[in-house]
py3Dmol code that shows the C-alpha trace and the ligand (Angstrom):
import py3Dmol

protein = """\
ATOM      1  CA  UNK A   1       0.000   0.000   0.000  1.00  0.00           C
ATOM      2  CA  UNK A   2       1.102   3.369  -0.588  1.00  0.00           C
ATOM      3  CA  UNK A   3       2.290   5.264   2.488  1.00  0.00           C
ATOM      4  CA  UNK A   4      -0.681   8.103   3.126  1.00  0.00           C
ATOM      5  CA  UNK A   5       2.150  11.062   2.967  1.00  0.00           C
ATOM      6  CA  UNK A   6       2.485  13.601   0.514  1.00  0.00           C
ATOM      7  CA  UNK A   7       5.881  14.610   2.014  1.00  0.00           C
ATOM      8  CA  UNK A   8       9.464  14.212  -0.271  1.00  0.00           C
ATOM      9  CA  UNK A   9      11.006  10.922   0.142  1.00  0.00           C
ATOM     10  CA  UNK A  10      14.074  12.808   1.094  1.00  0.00           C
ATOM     11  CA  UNK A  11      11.991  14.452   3.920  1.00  0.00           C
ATOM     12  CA  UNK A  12      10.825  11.211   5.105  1.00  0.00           C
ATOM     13  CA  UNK A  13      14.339   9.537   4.914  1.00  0.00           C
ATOM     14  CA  UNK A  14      15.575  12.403   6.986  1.00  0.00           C
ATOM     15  CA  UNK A  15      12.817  12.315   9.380  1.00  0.00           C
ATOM     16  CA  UNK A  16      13.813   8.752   9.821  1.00  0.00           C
ATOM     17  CA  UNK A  17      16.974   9.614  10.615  1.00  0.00           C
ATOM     18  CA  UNK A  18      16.615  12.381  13.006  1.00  0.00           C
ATOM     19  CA  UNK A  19      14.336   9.843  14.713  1.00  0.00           C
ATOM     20  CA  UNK A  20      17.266   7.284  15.004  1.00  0.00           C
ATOM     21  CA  UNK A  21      19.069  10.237  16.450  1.00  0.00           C
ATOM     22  CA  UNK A  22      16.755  10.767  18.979  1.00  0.00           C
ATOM     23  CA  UNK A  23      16.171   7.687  19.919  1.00  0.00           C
ATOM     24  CA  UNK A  24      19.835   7.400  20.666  1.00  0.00           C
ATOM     25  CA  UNK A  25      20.204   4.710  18.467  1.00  0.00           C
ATOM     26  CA  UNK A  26      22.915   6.955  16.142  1.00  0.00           C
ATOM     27  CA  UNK A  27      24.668   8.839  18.854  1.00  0.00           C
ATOM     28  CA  UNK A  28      26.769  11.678  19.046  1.00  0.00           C
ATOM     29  CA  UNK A  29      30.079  10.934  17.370  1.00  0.00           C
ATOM     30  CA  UNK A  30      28.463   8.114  15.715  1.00  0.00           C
ATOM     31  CA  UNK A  31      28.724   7.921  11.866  1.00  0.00           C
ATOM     32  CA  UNK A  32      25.500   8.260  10.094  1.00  0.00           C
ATOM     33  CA  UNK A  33      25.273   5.392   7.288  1.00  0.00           C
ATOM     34  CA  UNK A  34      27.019   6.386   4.181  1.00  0.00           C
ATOM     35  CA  UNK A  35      25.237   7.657   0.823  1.00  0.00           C
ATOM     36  CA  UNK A  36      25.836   4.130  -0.301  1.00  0.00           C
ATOM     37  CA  UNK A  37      24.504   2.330   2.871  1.00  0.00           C
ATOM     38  CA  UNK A  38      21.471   4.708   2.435  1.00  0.00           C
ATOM     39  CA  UNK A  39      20.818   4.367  -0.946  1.00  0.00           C
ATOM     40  CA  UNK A  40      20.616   0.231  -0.593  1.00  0.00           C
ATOM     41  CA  UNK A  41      18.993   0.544   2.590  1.00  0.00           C
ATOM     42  CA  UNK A  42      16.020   2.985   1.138  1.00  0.00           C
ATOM     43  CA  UNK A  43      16.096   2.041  -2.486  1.00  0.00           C
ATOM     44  CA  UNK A  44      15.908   5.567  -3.437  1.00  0.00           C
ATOM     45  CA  UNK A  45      18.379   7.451  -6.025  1.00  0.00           C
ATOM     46  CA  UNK A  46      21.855   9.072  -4.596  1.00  0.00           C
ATOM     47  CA  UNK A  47      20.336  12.717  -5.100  1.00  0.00           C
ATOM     48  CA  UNK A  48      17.622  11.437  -2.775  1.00  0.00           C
ATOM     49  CA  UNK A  49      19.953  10.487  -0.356  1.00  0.00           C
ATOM     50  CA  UNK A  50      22.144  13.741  -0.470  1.00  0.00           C
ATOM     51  CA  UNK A  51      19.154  15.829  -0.501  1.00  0.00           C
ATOM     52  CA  UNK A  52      18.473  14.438   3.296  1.00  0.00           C
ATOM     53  CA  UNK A  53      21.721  14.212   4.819  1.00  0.00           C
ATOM     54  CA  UNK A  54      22.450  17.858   3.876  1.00  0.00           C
ATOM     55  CA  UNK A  55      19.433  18.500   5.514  1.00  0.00           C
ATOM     56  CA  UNK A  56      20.161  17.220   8.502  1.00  0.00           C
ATOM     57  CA  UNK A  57      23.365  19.069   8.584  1.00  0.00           C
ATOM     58  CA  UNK A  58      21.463  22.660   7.705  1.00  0.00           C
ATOM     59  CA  UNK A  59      19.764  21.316  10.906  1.00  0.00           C
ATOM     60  CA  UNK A  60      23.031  21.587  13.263  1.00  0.00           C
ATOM     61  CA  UNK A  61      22.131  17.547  13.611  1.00  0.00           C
ATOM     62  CA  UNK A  62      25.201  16.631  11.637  1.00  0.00           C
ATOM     63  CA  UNK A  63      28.546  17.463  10.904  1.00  0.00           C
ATOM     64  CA  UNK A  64      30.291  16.405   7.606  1.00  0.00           C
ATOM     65  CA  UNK A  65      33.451  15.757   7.312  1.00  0.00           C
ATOM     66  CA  UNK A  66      35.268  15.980   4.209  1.00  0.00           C
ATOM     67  CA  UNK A  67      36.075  12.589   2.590  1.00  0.00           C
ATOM     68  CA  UNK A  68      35.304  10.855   5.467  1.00  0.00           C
ATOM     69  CA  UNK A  69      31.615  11.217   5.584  1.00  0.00           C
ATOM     70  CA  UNK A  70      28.331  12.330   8.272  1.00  0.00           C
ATOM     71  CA  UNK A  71      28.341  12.222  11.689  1.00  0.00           C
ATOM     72  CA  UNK A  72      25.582  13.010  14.305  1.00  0.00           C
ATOM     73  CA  UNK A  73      26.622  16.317  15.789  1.00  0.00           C
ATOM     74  CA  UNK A  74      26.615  16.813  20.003  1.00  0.00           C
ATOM     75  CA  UNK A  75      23.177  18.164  21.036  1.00  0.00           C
ATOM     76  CA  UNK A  76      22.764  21.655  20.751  1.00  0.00           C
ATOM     77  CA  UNK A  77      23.421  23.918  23.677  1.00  0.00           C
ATOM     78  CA  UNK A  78      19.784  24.672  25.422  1.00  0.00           C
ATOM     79  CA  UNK A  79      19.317  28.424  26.937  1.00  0.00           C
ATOM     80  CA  UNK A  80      16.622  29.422  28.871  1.00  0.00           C
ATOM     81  CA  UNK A  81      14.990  32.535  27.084  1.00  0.00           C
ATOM     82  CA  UNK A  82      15.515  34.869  29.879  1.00  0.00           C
ATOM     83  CA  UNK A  83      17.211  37.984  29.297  1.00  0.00           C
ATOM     84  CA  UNK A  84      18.183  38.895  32.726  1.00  0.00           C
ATOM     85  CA  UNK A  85      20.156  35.634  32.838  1.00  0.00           C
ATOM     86  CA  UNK A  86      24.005  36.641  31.444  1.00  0.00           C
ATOM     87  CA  UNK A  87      25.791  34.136  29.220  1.00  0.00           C
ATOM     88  CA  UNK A  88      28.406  33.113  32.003  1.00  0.00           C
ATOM     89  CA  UNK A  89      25.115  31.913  33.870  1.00  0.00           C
ATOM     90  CA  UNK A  90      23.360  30.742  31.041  1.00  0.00           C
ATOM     91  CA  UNK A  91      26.580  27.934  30.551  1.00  0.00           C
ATOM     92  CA  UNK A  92      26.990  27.141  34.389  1.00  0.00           C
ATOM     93  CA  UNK A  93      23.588  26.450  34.437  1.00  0.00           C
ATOM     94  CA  UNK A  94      24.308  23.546  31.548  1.00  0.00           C
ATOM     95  CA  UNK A  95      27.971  22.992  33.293  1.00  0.00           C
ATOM     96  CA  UNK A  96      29.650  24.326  30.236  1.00  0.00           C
ATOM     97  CA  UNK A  97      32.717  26.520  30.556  1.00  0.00           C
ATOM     98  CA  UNK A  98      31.964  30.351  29.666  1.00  0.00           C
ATOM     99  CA  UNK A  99      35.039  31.990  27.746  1.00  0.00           C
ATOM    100  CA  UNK A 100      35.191  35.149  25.728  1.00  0.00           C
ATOM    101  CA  UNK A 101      37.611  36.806  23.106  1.00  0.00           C
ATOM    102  CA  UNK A 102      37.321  40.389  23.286  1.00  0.00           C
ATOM    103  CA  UNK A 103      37.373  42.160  19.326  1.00  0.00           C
ATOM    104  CA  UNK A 104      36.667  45.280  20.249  1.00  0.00           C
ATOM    105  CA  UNK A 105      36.165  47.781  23.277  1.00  0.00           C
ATOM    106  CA  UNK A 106      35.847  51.057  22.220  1.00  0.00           C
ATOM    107  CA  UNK A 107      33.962  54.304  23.199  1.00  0.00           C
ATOM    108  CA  UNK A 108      32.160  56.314  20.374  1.00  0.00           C
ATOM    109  CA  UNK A 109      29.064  58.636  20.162  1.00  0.00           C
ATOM    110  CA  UNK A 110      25.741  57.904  20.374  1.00  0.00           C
ATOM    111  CA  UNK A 111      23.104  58.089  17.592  1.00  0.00           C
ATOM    112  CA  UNK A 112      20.344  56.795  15.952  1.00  0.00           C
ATOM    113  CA  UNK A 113      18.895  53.490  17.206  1.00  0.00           C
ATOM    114  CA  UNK A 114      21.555  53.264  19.901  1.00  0.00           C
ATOM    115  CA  UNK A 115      20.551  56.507  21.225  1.00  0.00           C
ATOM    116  CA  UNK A 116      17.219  56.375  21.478  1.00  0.00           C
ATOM    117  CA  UNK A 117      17.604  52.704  23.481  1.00  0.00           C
ATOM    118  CA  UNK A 118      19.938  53.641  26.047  1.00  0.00           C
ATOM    119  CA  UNK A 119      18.375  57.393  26.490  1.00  0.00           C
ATOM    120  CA  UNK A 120      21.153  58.902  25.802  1.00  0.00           C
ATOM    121  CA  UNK A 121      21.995  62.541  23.728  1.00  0.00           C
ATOM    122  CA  UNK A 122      23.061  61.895  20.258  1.00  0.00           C
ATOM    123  CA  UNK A 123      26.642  62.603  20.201  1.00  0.00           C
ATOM    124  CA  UNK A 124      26.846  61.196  24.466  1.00  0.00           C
ATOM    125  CA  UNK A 125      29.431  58.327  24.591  1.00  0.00           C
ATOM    126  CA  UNK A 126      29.056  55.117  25.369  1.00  0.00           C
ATOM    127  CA  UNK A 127      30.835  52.032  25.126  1.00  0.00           C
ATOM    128  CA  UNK A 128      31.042  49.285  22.555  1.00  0.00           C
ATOM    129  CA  UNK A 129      32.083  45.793  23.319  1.00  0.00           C
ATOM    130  CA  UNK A 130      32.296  43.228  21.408  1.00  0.00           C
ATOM    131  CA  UNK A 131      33.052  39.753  22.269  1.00  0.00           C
ATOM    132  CA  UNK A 132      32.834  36.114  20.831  1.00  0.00           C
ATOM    133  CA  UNK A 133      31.575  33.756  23.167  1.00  0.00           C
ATOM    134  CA  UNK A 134      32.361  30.156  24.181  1.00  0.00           C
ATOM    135  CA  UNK A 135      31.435  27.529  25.423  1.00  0.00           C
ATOM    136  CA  UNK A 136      33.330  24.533  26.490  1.00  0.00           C
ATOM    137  CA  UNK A 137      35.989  26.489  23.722  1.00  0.00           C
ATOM    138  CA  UNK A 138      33.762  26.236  20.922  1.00  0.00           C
ATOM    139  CA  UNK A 139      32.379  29.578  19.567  1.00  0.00           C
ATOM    140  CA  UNK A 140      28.602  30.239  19.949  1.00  0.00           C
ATOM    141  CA  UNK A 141      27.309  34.220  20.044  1.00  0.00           C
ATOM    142  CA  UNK A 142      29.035  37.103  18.439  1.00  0.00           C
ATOM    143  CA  UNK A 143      28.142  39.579  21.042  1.00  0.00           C
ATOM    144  CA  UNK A 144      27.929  43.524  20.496  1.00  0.00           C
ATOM    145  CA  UNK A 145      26.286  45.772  23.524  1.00  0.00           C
ATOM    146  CA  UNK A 146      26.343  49.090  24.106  1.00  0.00           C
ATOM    147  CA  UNK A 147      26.893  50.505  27.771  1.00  0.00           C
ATOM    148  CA  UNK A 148      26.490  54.425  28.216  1.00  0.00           C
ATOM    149  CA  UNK A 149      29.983  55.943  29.353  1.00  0.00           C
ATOM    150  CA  UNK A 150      28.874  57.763  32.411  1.00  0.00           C
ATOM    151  CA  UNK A 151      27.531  54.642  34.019  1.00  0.00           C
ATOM    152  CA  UNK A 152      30.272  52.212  33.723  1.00  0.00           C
ATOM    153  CA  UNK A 153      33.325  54.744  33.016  1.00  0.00           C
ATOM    154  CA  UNK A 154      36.450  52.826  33.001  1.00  0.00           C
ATOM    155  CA  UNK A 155      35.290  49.278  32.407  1.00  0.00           C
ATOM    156  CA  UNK A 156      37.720  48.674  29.613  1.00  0.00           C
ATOM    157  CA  UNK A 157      40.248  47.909  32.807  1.00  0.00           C
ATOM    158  CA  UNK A 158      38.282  44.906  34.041  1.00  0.00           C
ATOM    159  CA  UNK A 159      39.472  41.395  32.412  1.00  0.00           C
ATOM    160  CA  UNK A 160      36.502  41.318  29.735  1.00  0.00           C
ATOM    161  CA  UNK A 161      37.320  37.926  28.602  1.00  0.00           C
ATOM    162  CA  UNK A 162      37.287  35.899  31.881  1.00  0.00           C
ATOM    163  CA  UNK A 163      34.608  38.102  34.062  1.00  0.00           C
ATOM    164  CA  UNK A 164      30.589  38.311  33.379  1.00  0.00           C
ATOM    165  CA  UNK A 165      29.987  41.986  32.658  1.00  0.00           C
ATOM    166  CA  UNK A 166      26.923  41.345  34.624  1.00  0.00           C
ATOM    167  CA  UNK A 167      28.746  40.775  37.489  1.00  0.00           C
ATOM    168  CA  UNK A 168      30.937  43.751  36.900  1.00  0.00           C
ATOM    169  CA  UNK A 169      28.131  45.710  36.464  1.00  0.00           C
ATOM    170  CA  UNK A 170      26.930  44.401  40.033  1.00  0.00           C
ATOM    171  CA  UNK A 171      30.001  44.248  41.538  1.00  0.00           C
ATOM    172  CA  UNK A 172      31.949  47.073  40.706  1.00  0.00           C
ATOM    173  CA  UNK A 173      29.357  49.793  39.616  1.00  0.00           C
ATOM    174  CA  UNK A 174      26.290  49.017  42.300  1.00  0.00           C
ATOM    175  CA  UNK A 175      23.977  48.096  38.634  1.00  0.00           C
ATOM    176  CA  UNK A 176      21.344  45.273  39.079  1.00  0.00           C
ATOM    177  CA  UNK A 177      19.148  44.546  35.901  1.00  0.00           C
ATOM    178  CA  UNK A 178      15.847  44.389  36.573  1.00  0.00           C
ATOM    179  CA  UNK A 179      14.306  44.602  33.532  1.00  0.00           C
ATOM    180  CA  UNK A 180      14.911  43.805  29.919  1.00  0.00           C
ATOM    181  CA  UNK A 181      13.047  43.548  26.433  1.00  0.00           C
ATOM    182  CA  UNK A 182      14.540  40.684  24.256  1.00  0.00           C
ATOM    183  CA  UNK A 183      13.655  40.121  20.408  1.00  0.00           C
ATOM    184  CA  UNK A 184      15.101  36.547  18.253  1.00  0.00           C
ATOM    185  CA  UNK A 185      15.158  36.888  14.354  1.00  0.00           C
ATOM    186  CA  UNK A 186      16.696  34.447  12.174  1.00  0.00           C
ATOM    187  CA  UNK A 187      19.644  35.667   9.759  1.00  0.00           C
ATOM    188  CA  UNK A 188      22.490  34.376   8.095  1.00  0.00           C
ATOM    189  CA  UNK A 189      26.393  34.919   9.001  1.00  0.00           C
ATOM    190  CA  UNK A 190      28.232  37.572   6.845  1.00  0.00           C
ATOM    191  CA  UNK A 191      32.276  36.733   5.862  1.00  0.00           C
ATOM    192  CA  UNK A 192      33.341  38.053   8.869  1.00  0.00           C
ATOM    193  CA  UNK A 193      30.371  36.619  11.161  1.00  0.00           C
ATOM    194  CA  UNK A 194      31.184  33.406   9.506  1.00  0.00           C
ATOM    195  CA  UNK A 195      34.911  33.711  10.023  1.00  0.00           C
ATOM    196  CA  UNK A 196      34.837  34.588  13.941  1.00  0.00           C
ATOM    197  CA  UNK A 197      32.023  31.827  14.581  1.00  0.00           C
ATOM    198  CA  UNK A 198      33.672  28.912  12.907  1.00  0.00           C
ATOM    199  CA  UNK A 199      30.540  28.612  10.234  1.00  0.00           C
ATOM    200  CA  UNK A 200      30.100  28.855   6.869  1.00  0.00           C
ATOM    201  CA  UNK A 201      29.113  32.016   5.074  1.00  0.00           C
ATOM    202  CA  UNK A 202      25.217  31.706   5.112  1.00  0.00           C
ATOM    203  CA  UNK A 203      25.093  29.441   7.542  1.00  0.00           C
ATOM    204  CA  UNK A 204      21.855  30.176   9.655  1.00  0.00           C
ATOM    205  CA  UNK A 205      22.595  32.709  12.969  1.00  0.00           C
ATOM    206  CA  UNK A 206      19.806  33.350  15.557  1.00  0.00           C
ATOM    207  CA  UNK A 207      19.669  37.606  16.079  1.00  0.00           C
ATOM    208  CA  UNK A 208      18.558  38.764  19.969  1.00  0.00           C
ATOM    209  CA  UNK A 209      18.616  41.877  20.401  1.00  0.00           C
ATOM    210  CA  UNK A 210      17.656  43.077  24.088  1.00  0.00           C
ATOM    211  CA  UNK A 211      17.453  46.300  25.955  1.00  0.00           C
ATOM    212  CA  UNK A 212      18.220  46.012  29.523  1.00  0.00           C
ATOM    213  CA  UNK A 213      17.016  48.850  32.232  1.00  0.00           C
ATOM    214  CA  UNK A 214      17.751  48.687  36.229  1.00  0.00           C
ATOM    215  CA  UNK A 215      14.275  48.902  38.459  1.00  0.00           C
ATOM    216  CA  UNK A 216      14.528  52.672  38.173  1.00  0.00           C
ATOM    217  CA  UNK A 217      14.077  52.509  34.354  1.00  0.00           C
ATOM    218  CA  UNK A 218      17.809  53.239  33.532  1.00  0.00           C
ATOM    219  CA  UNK A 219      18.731  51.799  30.485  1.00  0.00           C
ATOM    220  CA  UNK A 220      22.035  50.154  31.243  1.00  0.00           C
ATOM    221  CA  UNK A 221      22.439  47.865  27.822  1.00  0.00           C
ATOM    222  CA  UNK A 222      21.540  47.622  24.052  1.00  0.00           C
ATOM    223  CA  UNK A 223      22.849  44.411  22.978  1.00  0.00           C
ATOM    224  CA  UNK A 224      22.785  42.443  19.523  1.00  0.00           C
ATOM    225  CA  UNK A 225      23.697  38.971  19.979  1.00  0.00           C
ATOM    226  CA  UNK A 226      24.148  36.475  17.381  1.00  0.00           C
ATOM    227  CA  UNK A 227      24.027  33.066  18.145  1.00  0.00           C
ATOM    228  CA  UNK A 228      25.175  29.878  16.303  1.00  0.00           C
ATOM    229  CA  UNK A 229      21.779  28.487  14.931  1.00  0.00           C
ATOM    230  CA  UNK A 230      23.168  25.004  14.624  1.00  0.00           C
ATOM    231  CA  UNK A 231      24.247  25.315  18.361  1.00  0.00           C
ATOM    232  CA  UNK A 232      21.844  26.876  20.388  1.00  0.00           C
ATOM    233  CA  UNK A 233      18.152  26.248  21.058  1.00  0.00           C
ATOM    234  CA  UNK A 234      16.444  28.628  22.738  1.00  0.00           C
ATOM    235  CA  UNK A 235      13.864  26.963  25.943  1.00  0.00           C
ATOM    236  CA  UNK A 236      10.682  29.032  27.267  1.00  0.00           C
ATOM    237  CA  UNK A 237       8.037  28.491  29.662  1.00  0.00           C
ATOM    238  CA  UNK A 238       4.721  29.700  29.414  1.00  0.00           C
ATOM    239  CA  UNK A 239       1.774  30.122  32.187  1.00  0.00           C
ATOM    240  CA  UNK A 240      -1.458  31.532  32.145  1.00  0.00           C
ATOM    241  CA  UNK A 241      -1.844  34.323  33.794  1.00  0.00           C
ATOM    242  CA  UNK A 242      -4.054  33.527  36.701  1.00  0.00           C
ATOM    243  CA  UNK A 243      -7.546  35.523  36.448  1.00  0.00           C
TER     244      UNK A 243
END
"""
ligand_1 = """\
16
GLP
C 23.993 37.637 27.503
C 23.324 38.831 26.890
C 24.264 39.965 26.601
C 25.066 40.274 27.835
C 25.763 39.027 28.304
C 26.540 39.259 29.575
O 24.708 36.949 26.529
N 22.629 38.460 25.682
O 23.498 41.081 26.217
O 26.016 41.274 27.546
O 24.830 38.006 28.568
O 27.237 38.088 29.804
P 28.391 37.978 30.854
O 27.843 38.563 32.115
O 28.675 36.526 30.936
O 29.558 38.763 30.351
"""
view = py3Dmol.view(width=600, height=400)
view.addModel(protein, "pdb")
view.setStyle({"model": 0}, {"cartoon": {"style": "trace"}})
view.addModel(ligand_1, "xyz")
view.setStyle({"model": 1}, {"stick": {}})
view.zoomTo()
view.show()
């Protein structure tokens, strides 16, 4: 009988496969049966076959590697979609080590967009760091926020790369965040988006953009963020609001 789907065969061969992932049956590390192997096994055409492995690996659920063939990638890195929580946490929480590699620090005037979210003057300084992020030494958010000067004056000094700015923040400038507005749209990494995340150029990024305030309102951060999309998966919970 013929199987009630209107869904490409190379859909349903990678379905199958992601569902031998799952199951733990293929595990991380584990190489994923060759185009060949596939080909017999389904009795479908090569370009089938192709069509649903380089799916999965679009999918961050494999990892090819060159002339040696696909393997199932480690699970992706979960976060929980909070935007109070800073990345340092975010990886303790999963028992990953945090690192960062500072690109740039540098103050410049405020303007457009970045003015208007931090409150600030155009022309006022403020800061702009920008960091890759790591976990476990693998790279997984480009990082770019935006502090204004007069709050956090000096901050360049502090060891960027192996201290949370939140805690810094906390610590050495008395700022708790309270409050924060976070957006996620997908994109795709540029040369040099592709170059500092270890991706290809196109390869699919997750954009979150958040604005950060203390209780009193104060805008304290204005932060894009863009996150490896075949590394990160973002977790929320939602509750109805009681009556
Ligand atoms: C998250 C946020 C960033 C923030 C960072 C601080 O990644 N998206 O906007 O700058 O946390 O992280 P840390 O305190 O680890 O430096």
């Amino acid at each position: 009988m013929r199987p009630a789907t209107s869904l490409p065969i190379y859909v349903q061969i990678r379905d199958a496969l992601i569902e031998r992932i799952q199951s733990g049956e293929l595990k991380p590390g584990m190489r994923i049966p060759s185009e060949r192997e596939l080909v017999a096994e389904y009795r479908v055409s090569r370009m089938t076959v192709r069509q649903a492995l380089t799916d999965l690996v679009n999918r961050g659920l494999a990892e090819r590697i060159r002339g040696n063939g696909t393997y199932v990638a480690e699970p992706k890195v979960e976060q929980v979609l909070n935007p109070l929580v800073s990345f340092t946490e975010q990886m303790a929480r999963r028992g990953i080590v945090p690192g960062a590699r500072v690109l740039e620090t540098q103050v410049m005037a405020a303007h457009g967009r970045l003015a208007d979210a931090l409150g600030l003057r155009i022309g006022e300084r403020l800061y702009r760091i920008v960091r890759v992020r790591t976990g476990n030494n693998l790279p997984l958010a480009l990082e770019t926020s935006h502090f204004p000067y007069e709050l956090c004056r000096g901050i360049e000094r502090f060891d960027l790369e192996r201290r949370s700015i939140y805690r810094i923040l906390d610590e050495e400038y008395g700022i708790r965040l309270a409050r924060a507005i976070e957006s996620i749209e997908p994109t795709v990494a540029n040369e040099f988006e592709a170059e500092v995340l270890d991706v290809s150029v196109g390869a699919p990024l997750l954009l979150l953009e958040r604005t950060a305030y203390t209780s009193t309102g104060t805008p304290v951060e204005f932060a894009k963020d863009l996150y490896r999309g075949d590394r990160t998966r973002f977790v929320t919970e939602g509750r109805i609001p009681s009556p």
